[in-house]
Backbone bond lengths (Angstrom), bond angles and torsions (degrees), N, CA, C in turn:
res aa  C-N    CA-C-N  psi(-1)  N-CA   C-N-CA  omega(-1)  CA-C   N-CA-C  phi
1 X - - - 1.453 - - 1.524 112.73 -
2 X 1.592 126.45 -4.26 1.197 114.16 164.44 1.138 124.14 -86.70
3 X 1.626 119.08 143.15 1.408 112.72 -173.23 2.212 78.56 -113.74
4 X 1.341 53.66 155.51 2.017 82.26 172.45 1.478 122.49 -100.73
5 X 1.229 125.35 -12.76 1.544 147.60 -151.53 1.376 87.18 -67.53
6 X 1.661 124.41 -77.22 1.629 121.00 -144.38 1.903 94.40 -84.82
7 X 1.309 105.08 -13.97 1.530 119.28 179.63 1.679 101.01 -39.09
8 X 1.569 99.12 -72.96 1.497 103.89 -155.79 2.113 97.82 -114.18
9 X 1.321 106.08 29.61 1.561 111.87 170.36 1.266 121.47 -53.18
10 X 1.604 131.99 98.71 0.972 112.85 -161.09 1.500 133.94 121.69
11 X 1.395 91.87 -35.13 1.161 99.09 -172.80 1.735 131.36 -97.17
12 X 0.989 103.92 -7.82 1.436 111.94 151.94 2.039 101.53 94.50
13 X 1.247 97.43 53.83 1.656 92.08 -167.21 1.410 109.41 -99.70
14 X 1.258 114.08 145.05 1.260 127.03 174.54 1.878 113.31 -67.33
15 X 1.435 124.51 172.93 1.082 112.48 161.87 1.730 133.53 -82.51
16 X 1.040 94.32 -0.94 1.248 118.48 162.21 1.418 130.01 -102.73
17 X 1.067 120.35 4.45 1.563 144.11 142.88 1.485 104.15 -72.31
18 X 1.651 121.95 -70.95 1.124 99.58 -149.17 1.618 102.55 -77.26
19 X 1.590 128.85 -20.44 1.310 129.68 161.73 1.415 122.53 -29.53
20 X 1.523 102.91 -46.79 1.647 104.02 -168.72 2.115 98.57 -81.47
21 X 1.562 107.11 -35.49 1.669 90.87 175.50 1.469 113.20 -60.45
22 X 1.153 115.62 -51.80 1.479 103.50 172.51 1.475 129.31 -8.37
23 X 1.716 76.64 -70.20 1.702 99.50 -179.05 1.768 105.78 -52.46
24 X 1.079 103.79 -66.22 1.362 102.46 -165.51 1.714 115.32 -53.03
25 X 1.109 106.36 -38.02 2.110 113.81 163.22 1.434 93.48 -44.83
26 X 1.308 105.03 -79.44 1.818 112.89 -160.34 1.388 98.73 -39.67
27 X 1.212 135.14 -29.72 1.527 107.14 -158.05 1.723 103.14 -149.78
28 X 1.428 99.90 51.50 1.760 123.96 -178.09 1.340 109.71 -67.01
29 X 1.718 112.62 -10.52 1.640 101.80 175.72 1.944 96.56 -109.15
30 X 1.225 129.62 39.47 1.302 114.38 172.97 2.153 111.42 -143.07
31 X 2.056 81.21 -30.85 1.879 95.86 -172.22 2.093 101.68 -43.53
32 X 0.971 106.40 -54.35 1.420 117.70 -159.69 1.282 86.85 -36.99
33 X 1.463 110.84 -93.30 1.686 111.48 -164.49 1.755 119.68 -59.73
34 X 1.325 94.49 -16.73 1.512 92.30 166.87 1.605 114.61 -60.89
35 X 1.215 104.38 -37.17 2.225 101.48 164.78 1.959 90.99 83.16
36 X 1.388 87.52 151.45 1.735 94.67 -165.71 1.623 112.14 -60.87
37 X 1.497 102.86 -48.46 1.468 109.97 168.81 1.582 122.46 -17.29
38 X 2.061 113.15 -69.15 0.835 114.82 -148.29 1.613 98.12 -95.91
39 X 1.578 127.71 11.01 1.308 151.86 177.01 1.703 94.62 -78.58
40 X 1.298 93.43 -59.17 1.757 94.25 -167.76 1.648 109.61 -82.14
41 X 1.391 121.51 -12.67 1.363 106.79 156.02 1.429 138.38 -75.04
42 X 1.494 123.17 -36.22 1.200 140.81 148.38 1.960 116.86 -41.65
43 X 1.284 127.73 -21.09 1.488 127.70 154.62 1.594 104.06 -124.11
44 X 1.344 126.21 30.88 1.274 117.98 124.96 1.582 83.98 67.18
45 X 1.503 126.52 65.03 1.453 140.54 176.99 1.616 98.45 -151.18
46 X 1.284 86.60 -179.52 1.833 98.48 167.55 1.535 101.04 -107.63
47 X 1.625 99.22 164.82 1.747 108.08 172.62 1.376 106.14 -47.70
48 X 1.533 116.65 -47.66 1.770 127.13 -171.59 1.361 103.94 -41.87
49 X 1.417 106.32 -39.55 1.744 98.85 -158.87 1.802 93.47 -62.48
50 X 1.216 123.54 -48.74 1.331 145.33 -135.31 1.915 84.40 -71.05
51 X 1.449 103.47 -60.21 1.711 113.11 175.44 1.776 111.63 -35.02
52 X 1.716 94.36 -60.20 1.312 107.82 -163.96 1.926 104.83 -48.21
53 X 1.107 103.93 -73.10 1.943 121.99 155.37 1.546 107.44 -5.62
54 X 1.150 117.77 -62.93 1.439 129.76 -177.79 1.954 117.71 -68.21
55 X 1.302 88.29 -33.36 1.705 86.99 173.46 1.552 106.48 -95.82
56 X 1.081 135.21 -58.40 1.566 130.36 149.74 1.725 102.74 15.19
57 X 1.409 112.89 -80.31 1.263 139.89 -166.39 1.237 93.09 -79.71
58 X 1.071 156.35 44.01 1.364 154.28 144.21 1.431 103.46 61.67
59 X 1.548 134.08 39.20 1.680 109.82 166.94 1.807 86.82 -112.09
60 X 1.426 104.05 -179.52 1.552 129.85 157.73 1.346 119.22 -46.62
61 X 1.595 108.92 -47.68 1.639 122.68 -167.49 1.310 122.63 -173.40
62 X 0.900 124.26 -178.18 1.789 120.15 171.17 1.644 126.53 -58.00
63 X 1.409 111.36 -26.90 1.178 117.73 171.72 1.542 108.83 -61.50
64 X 1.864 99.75 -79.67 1.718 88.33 164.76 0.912 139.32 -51.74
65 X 1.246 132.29 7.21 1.486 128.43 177.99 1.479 98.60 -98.11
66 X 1.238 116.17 -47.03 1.865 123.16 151.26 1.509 123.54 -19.10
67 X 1.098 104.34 -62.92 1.312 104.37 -160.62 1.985 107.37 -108.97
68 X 1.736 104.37 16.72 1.212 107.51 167.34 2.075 101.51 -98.39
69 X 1.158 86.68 -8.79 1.724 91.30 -156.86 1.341 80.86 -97.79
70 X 1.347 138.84 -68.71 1.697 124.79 -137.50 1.659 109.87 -42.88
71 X 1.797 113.59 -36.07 1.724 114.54 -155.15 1.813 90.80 -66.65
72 X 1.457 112.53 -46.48 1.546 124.69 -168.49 1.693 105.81 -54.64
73 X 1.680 119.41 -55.27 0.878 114.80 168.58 1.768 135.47 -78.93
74 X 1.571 104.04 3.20 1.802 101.91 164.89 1.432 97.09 -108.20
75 X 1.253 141.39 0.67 1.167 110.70 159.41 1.471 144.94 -93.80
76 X 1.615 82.64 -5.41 1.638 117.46 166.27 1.575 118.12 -76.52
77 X 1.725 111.73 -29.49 1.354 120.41 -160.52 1.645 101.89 -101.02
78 X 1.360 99.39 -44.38 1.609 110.08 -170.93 1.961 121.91 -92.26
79 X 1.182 99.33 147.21 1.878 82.73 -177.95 1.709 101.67 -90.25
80 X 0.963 100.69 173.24 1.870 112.67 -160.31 1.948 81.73 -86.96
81 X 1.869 92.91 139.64 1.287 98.54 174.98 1.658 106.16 -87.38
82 X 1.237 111.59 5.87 1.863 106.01 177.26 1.512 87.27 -81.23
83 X 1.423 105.27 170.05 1.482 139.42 167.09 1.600 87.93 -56.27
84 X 1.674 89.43 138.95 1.711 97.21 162.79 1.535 122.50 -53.04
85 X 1.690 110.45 -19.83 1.734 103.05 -160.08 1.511 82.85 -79.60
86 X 1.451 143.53 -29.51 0.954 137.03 -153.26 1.562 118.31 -74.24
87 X 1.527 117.54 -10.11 1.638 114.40 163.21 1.300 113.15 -94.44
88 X 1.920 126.14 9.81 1.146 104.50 161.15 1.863 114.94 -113.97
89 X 1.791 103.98 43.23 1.279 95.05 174.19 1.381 106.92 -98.76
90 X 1.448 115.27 164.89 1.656 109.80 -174.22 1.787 81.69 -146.23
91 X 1.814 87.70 154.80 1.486 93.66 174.93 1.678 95.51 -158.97
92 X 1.221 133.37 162.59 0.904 142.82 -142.09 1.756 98.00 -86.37
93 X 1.493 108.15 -40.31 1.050 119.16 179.04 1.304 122.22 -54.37
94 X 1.489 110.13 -28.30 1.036 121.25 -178.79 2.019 115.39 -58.88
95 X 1.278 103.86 -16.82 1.765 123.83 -168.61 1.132 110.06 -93.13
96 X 1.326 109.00 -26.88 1.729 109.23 -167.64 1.628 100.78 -117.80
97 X 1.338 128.00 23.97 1.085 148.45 -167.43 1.554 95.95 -93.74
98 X 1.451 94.54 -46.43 2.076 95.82 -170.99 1.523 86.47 -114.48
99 X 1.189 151.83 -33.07 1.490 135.38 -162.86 1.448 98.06 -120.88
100 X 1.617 90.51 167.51 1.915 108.36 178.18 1.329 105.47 -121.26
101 X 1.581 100.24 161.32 1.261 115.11 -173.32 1.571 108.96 -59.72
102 X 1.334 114.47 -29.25 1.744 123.80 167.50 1.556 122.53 -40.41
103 X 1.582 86.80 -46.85 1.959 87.62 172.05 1.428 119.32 -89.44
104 X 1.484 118.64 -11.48 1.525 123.83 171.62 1.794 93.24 -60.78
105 X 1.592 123.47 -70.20 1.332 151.63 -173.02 2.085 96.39 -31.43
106 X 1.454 101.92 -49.88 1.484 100.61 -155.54 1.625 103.88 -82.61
107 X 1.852 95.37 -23.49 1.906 85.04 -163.61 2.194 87.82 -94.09
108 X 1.042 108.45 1.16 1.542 103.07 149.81 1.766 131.41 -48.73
109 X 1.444 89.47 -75.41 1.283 109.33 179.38 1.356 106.34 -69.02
110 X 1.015 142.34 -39.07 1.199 142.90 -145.44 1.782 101.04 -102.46
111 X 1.565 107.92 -44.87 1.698 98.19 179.00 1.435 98.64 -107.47
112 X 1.066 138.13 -77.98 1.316 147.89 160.52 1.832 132.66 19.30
113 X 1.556 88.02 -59.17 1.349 131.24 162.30 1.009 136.46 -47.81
114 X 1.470 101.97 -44.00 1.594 112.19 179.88 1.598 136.67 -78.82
115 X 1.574 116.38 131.26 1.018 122.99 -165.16 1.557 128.12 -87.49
116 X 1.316 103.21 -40.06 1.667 115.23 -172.09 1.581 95.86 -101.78
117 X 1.218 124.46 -36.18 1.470 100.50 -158.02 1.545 106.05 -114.84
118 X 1.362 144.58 -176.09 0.798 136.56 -111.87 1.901 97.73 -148.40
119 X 1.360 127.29 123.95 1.463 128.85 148.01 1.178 156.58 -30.90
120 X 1.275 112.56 56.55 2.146 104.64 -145.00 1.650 83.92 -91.88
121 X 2.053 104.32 133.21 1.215 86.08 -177.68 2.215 71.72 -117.59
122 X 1.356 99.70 175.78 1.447 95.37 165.73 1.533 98.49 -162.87
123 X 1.739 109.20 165.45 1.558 116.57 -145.31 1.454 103.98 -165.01
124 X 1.272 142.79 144.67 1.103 145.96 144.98 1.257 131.40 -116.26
125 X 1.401 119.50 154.72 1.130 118.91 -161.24 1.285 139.83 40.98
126 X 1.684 127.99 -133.53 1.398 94.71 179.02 1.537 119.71 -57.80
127 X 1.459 118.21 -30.58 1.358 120.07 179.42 1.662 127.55 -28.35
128 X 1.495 91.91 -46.46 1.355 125.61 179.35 1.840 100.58 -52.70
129 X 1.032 122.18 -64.82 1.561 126.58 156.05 1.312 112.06 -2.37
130 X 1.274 99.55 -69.97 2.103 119.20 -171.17 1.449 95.00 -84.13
131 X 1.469 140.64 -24.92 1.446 128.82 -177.55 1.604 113.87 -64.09
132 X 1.550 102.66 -42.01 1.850 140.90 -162.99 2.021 79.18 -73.97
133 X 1.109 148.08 -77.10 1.363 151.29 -176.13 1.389 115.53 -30.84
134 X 1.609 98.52 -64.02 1.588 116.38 168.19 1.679 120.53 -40.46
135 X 1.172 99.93 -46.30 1.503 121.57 175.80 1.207 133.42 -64.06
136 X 1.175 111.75 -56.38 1.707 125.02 154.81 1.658 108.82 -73.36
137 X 1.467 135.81 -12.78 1.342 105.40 151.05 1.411 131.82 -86.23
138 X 1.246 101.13 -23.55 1.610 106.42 166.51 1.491 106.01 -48.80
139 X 1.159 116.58 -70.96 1.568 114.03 178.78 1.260 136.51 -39.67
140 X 1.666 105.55 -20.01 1.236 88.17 179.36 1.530 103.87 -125.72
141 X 1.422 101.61 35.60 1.600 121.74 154.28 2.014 106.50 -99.64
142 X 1.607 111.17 2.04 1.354 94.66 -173.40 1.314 111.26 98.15
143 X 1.080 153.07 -35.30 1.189 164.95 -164.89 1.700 116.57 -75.00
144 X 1.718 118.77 116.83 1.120 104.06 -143.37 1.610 94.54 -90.59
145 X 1.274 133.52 178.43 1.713 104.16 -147.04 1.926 87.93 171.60
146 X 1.576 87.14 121.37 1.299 102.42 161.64 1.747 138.97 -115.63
147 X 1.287 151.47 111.58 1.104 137.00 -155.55 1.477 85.38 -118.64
148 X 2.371 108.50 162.58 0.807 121.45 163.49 1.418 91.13 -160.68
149 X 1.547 98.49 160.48 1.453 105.27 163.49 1.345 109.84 -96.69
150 X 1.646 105.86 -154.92 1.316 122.11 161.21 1.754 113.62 -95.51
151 X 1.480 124.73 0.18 1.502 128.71 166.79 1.624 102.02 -73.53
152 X 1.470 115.05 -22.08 1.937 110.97 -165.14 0.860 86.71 -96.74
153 X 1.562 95.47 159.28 1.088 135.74 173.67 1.221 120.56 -68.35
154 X 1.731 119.81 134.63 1.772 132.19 -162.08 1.836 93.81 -63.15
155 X 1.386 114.98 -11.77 1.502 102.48 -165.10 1.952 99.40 -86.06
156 X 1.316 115.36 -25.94 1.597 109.51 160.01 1.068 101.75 -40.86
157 X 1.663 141.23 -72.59 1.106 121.23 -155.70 1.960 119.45 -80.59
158 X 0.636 99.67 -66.95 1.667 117.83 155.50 1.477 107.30 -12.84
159 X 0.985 111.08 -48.60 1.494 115.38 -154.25 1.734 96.71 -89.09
160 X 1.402 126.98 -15.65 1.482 124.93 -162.32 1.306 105.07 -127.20
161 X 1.556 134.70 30.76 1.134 109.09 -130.67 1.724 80.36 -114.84
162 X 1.212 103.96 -11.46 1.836 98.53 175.78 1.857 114.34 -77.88
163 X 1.332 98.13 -17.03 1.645 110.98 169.06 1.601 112.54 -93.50
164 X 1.351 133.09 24.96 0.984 126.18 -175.72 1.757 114.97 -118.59
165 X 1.226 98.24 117.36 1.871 98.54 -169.00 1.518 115.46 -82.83
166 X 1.413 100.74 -20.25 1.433 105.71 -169.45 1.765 105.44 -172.38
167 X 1.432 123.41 157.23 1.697 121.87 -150.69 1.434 86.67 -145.19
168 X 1.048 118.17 104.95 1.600 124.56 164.06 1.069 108.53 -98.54
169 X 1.765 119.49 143.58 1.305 136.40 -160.11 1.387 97.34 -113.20
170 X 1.339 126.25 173.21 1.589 136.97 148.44 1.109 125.84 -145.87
171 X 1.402 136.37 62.13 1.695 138.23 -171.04 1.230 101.43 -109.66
172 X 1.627 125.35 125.27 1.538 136.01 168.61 1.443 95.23 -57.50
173 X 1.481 125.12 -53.21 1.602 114.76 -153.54 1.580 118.05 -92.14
174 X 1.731 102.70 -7.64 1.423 117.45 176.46 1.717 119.19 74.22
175 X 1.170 105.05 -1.73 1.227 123.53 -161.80 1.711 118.60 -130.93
176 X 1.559 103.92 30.27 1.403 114.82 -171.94 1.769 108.27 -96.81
177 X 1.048 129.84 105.84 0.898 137.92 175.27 1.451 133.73 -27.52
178 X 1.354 107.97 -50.19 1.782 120.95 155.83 1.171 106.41 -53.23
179 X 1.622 119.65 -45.77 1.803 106.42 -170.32 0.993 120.27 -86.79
180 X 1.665 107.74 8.81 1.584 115.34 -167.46 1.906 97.02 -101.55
181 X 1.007 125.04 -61.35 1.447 142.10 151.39 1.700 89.55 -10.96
182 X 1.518 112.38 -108.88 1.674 139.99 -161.74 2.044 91.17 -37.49
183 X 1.102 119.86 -31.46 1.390 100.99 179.83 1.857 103.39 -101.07
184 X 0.977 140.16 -30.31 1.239 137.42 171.84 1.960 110.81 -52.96
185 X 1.252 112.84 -35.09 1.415 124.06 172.38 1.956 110.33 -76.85
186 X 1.158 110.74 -43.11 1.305 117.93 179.95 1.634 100.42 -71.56
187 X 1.382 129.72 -46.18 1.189 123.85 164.85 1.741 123.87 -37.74
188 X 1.417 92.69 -60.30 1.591 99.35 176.25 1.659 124.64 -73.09
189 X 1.376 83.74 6.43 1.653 95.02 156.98 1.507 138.75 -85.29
190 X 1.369 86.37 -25.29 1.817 103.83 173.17 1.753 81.82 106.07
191 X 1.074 127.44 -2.11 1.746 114.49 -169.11 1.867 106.39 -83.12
192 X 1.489 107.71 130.41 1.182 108.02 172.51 1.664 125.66 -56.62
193 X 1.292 106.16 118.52 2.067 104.38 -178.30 1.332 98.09 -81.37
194 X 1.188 113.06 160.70 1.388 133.55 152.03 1.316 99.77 -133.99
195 X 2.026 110.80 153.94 1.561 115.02 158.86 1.262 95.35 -156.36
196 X 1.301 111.35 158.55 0.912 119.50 -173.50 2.155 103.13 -139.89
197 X 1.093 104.51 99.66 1.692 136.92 171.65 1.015 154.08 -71.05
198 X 1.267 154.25 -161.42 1.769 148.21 139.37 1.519 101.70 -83.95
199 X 1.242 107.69 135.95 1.145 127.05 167.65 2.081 121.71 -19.75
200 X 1.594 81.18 -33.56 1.896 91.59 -160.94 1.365 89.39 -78.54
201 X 1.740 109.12 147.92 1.303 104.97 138.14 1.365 160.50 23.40
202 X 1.507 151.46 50.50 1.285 154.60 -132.39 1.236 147.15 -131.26
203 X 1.124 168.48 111.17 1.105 146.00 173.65 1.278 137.72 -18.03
204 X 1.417 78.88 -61.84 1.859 105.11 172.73 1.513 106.16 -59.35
205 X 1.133 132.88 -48.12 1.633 121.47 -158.42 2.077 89.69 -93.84
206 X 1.430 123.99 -18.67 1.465 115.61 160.57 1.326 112.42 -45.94
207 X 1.622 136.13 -38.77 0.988 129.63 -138.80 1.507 104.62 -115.44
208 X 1.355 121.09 -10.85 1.541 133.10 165.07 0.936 135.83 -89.85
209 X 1.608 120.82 141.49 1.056 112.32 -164.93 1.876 119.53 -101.71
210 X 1.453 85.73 -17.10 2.233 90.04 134.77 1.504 111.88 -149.10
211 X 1.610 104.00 143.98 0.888 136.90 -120.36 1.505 101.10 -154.83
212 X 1.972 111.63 81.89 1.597 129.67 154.23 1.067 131.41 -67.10
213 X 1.466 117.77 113.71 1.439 120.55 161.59 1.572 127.84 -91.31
214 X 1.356 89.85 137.26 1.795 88.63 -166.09 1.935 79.86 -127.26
215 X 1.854 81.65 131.93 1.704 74.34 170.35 1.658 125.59 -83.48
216 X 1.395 127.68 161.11 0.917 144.47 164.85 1.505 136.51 -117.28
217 X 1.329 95.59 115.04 1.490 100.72 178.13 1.032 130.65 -61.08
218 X 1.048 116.41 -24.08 1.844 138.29 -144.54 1.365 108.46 -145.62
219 X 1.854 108.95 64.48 1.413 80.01 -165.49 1.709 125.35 -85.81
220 X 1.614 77.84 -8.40 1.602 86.47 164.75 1.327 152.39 -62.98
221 X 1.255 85.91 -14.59 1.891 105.05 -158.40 1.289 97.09 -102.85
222 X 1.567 122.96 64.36 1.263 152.70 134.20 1.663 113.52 5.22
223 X 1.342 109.72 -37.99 1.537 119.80 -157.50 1.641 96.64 -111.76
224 X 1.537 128.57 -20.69 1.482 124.38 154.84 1.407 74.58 110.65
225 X 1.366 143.10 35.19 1.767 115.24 -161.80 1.514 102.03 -88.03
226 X 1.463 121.40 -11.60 1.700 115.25 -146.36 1.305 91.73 -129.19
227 X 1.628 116.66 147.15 1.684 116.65 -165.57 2.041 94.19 -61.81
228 X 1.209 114.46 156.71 1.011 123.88 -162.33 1.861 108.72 -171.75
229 X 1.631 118.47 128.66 1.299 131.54 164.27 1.805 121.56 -69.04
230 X 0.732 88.08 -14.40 1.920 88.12 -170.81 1.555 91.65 -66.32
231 X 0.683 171.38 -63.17 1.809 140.42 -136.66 1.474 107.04 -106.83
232 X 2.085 105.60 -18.71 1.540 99.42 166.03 1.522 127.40 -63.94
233 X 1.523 96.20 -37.55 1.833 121.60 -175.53 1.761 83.81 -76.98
234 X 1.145 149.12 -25.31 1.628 136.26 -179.33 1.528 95.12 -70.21
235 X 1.279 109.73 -48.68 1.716 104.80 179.81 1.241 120.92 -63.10
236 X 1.185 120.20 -27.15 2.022 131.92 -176.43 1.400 99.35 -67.17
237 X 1.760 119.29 -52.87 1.117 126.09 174.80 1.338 134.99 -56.95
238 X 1.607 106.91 -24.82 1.385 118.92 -177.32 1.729 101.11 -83.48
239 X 1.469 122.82 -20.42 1.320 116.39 -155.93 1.798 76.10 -113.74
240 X 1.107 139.40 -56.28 1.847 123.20 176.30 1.869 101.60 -30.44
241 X 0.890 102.96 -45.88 1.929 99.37 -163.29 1.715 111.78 -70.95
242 X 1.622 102.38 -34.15 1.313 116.09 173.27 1.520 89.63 -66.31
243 X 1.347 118.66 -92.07 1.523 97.73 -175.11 1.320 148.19 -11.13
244 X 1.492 104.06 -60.24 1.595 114.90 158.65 1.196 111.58 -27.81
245 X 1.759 132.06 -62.77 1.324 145.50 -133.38 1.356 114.17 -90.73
246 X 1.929 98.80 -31.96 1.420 103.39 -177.66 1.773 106.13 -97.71
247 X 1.276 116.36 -14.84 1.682 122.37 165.35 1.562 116.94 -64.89
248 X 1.294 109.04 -26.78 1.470 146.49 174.67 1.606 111.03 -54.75
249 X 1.233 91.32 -73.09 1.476 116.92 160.28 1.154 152.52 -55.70
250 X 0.865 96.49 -41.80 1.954 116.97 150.35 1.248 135.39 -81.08
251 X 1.704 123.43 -22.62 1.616 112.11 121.53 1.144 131.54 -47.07
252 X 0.984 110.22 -63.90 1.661 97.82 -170.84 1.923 113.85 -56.38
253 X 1.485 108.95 -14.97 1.772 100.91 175.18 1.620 105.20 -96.31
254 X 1.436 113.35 -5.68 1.675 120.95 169.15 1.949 93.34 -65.78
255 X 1.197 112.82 -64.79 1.412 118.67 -158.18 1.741 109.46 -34.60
């Protein structure tokens, strides 16, 4: 059930890179003490290759690359020793755990806010699900509001892009290529991004200028296969910010 795709997106790996991660996933309870040496004799490489692999992927060395990977790959491999009811509790704390009230405050003013120009949020796949939600609630808060997937056509976006106040993203893995493209162009527009992500590290949340973390359990499971909180906690988050906006709002018409 692990996919490797948004893992190493980007990163420019040889086939002998991604041969040796394999290896090292498949066998995360032995690589450590096995030591790089006897890693790179068993696929018939040098230690270098094993180093090289590790900086590629943004760690120091094989260790860190070790001990950034094991949580991603046991929570993908192993079932949670809590009670099943226990991955569908949610608590507020859980939101402000990875974000601040600063980025609730900015994607207010900044998307929320706006009067003349227009919301383009865009999404793929299941994301696209939670983009399509986002979209129709904006609207029927008033809010003038554009959605697309990755099935539309580049001329939706392209085509509006001088009416666009602000570009909200939605990629679980942060590392989707379409959303990486459609926000790198909206950037060089002067247009404010938003995305909203996995907690880890990303492309996608590099490239915004606010920037939601939604945790992920699973960050592997690329394909959505294993019960999982990330797109429920995307919905908690989408309705906390609405809150904010309309508590927001109703002071200022008290005043």
């Amino acid at each position: 059930m692990i996919d490797l795709n948004k893992l190493v997106a980007g990163k420019q790996l040889t086939e002998l890179d991604e041969k040796i991660l394999h290896y090292v996933i498949d066998n995360m309870d032995t690589v450590l003490q096995m030591g790089v040496r006897e890693i790179a004799r068993v696929n018939f490489t040098s230690p270098a290759s094993i180093i090289r692999l590790s900086k590629k992927l943004g760690y120091t060395g094989f260790v860190d690359m070790y001990y950034h990977l094991l949580p991603k790959v046991s929570h993908t491999q192993q079932p949670s020793e809590k009670s099943p009811e226990d991955i569908f509790k949610f608590e507020l704390d859980d939101i402000f755990q990875y974000n601040s009230r600063e980025s609730v405050d900015r994607f207010i003013q900044q998307v929320l806010n706006l009067k003349q120009q227009y919301i383009f949020i865009y999404a793929t796949g299941f994301s696209a699900i939670a983009g399509e939600y986002l979209y129709k609630k904006l609207l029927v808060l008033g809010k003038k509001t554009i959605f697309a997937s990755g099935t539309d056509s580049i001329g939706v976006f392209e085509n509006n892009l001088e009416d666009i106040g602000a570009f909200v993203v939605i990629s679980k893995s942060g590392e989707t290529q379409q959303v990486i493209d459609k926000l790198t162009s909206a950037k060089e527009q002067g247009i404010c991004t938003v995305s909203f992500t996995k907690n880890e590290p990303n492309r996608v949340a590099e490239l915004s200028d606010i920037h939601f973390k939604i945790y992920d359990r699973n960050e592997l499971d690329d394909r959505n296969m294993l019960p999982n909180t990330f797109f429920p906690s995307l919905l908690m988050m989408f309705e906390y910010l609405f809150k904010a906006y309309l508590d927001e709002k109703n002071t200022v018409q008290d005043k």
